[in-house]
C-alpha positions as a printed Julia matrix, in Angstrom:
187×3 Matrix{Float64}:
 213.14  229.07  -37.85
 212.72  226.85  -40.97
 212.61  222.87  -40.01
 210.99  223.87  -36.41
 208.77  222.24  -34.13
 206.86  224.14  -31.74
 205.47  223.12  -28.02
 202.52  225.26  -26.46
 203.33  224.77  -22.52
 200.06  225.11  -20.58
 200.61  226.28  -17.11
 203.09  228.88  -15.55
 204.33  226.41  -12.78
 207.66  225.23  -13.25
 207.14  222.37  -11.37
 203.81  221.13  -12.85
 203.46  222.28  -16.91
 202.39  220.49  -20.13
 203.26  221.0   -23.43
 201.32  220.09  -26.22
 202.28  220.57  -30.32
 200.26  222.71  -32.56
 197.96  219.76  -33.75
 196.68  219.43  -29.64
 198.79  216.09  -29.01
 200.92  215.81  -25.82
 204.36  215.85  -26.37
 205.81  216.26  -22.32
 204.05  216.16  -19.2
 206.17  217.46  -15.99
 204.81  216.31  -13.02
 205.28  216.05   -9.36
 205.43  212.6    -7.99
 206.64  212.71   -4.73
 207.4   214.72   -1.52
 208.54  212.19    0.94
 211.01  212.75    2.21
 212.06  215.15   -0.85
 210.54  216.4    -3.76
 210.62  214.48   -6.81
 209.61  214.95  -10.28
 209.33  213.52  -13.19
 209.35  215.17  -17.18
 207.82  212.29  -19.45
 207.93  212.54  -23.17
 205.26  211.48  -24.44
 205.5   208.13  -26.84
 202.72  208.89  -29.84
 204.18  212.59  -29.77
 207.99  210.8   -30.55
 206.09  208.78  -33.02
 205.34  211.67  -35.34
 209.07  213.2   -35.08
 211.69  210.52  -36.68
 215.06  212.31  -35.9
 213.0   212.16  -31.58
 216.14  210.36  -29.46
 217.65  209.88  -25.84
 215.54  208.79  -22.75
 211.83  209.39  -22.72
 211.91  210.31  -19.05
 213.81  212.49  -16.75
 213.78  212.07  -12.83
 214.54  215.5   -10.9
 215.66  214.39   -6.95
 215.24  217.47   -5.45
 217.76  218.16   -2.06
 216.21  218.83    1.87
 213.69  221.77    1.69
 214.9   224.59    3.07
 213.96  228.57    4.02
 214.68  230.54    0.9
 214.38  234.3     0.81
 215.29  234.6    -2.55
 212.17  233.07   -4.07
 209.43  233.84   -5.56
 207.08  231.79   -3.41
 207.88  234.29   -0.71
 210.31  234.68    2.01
 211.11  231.86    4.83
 209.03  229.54    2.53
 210.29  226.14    2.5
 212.03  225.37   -0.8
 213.8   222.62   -2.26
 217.52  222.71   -2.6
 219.5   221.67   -5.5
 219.85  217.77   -6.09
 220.06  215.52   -8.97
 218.93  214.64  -12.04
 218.28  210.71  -13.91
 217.4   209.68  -17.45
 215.75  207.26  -17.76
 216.46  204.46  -15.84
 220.42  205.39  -16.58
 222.34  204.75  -13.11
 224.55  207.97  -13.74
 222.61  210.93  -12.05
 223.74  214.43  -12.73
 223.83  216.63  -10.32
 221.59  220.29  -11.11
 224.32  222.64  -10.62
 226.58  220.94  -13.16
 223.38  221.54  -14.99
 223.28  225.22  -14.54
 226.68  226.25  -14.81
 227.51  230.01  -14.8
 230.49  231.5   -16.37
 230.68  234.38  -14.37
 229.05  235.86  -12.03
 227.11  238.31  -13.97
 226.75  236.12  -16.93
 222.96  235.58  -18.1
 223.82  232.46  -19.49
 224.06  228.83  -17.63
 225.72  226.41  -19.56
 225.6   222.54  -19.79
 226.71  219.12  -21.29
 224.7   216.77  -22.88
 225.11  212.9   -22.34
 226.71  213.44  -25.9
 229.57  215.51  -24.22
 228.75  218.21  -26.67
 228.56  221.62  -24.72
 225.21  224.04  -24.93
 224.15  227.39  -23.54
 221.01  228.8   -22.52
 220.66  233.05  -22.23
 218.11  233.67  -19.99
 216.18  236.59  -20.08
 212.5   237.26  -17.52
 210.54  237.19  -20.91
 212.76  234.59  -22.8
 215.48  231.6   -22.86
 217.6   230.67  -26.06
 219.24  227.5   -26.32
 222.44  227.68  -28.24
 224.96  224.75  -29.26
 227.78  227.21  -30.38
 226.73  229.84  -32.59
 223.53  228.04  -33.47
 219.7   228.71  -31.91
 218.37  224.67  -31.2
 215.53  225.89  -29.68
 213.38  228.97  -27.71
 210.97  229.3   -24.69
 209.14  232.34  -24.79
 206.34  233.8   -22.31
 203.07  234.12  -23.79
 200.97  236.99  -24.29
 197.92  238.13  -22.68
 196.02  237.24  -25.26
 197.0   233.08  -25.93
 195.38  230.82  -24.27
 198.62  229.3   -23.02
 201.5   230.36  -20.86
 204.63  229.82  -22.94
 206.11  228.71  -26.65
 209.09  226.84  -27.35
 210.33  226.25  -30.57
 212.58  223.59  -31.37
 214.89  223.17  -34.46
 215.35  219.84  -36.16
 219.1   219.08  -34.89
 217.44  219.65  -31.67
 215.5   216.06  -31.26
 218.51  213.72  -31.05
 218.52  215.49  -27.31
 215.09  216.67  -27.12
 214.54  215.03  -23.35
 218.02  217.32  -22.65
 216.46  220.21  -23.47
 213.13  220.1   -21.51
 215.17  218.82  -18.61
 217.4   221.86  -18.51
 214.76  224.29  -19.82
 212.83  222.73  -16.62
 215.64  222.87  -14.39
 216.18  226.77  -15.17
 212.89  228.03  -14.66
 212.93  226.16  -11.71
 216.1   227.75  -10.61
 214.9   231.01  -11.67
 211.43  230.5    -9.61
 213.6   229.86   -6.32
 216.39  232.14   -6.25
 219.05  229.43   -7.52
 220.96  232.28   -8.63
């Protein structure tokens, strides 16, 4: 993809990752912060990685507010295991939250696809496949998270198309919040 930026995410849990660009600098940092009485966690963007990208807008921060744990049987921490349920998600320190099913719309019921909309109000897709996830705003790739081989030294790629950074923050939230989904069974 000409006009691309590309993020090397180091570690494979959905819940605790880092991505760094090509050049080794930290772009986004998704951490857990708390787990009392819910999970929380927080996906920071990085300020001297924004620096070095111009077109870089939207909040630097996303909180995810994570529902009441409960027995899942569906994930792939293993059955019974306490997981967290759906909840909400904050930019920065907006007072609108968004709620993570509104986040991960489905179509239909076999769809592959969950769909969402931006703070912008401009609608986007991501296909999700085990080995891959394509982020589309109509016709149009903005960006793509692909597993790693055995062979990097990191666990995933995304690529991210200029037009992509006005809602960069966006699209690691929702990239986050479907892997997540993914990991426990959100269906």
């Amino acid at each position: 993809m000409a006009g691309t930026y590309v993020l090397l995410q180091y570690g494979s849990d959905a819940f605790n990752a880092r991505y760094q660009d090509l050049d080794g600098r930290a772009a986004f940092t998704i951490s857990p912060v708390s787990h009392n009485p819910n999970l929380l966690v927080k996906l920071a963007r990085e300020a001297a990685w924004s620096q070095q990208h111009p077109g870089t807008m939207g909040p630097d921060v996303a909180w995810f507010y994570f529902g009441p744990s409960v027995a899942s049987y569906t994930s792939v921490y293993g059955a019974g295991t306490p997981m967290p349920s759906p909840g909400y998600i904050v930019y920065g320190n907006n007072r609108n939250s968004v709620p993570m099913p509104a986040l991960r719309r489905q179509r239909n019921e076999q769809s592959i696809s969950r769909y969402f909309t931006a703070q912008s109000g401009r609608d986007y897709k991501w296909k999700i496949t085990p080995q891959r996830m394509e982020l589309f705003e109509g016709r149009n790739i903005l960006a793509v998270w692909e597993l790693s081989t055995t062979t990097d030294d990191f666990d995933a790629r995304l690529t991210i198309r200029q037009a992509g950074l006005s809602i960069v923050t966006e699209i690691m939230a929702t990239l986050t919040l479907n892997r997540i989904g993914e990991a426990l069974g959100w269906g």
